[in-house]
N, C-alpha and C positions, 0 to 999 in steps of 0.2 A: 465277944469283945472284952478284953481284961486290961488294954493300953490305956487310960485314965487321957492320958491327952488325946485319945480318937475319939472316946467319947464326951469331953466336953466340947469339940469340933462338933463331932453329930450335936449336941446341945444347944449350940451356936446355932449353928444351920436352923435347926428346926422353932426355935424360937424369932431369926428373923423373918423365917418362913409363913411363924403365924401372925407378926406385925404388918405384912404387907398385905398378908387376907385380911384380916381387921382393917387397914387404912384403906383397900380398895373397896372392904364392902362397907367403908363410911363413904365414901366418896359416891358410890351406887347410891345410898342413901339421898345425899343432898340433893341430887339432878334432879328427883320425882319422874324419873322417865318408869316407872315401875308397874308393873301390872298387880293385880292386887293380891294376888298368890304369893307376890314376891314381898311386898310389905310387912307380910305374915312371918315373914323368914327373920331370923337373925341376921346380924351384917356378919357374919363368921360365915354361914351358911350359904348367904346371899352372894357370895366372894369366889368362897372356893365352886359351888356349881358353877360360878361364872369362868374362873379361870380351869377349871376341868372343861370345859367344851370349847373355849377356844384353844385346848391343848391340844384335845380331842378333834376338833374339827376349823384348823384355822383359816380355810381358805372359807368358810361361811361366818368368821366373824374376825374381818380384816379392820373394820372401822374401832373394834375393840379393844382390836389389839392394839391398835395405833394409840388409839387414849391410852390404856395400859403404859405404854412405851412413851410415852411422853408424862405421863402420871411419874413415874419411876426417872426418868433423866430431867424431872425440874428442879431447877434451882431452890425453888422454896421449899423450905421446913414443914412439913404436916405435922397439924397440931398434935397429930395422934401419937408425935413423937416427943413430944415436948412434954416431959413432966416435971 
């Protein structure tokens, strides 16, 4: 790629891509619904394995994805964007 505006698109993308793994694996954070392997993890870490297998396997984790999908079309501001 040499088009300077395809790659600040890829830029874009991939920067709000890692905002929303941060904000979901804060939000895994606060529930404490967590097993203790997962505690150990990073919220970056903790995010994306989570949205890798509901990418991976969505009909086994429908209740996730709904929070997901409802996480993503709320109204309110996450602080994690508020700087």
């Amino acid at each position: 790629m040499s088009d300077r505006r395809k790659i600040n698109k890829l830029i874009a993308v991939l920067a709000l891509a890692f905002l929303f793994t941060i904000g979901w694996g804060i939000l895994m954070k606060e529930n404490n619904t967590l097993t203790a392997h997962q505690k150990r993890k990073s919220v970056f870490r903790l995010a994306l394995d989570s949205l890798n297998s509901m990418m991976a396997q969505p009909s086994k984790h429908k209740e996730e994805i709904k929070l997901f999908d409802q996480w993503l079309s709320s109204q309110l501001e996450p602080s994690i964007f508020v700087v």
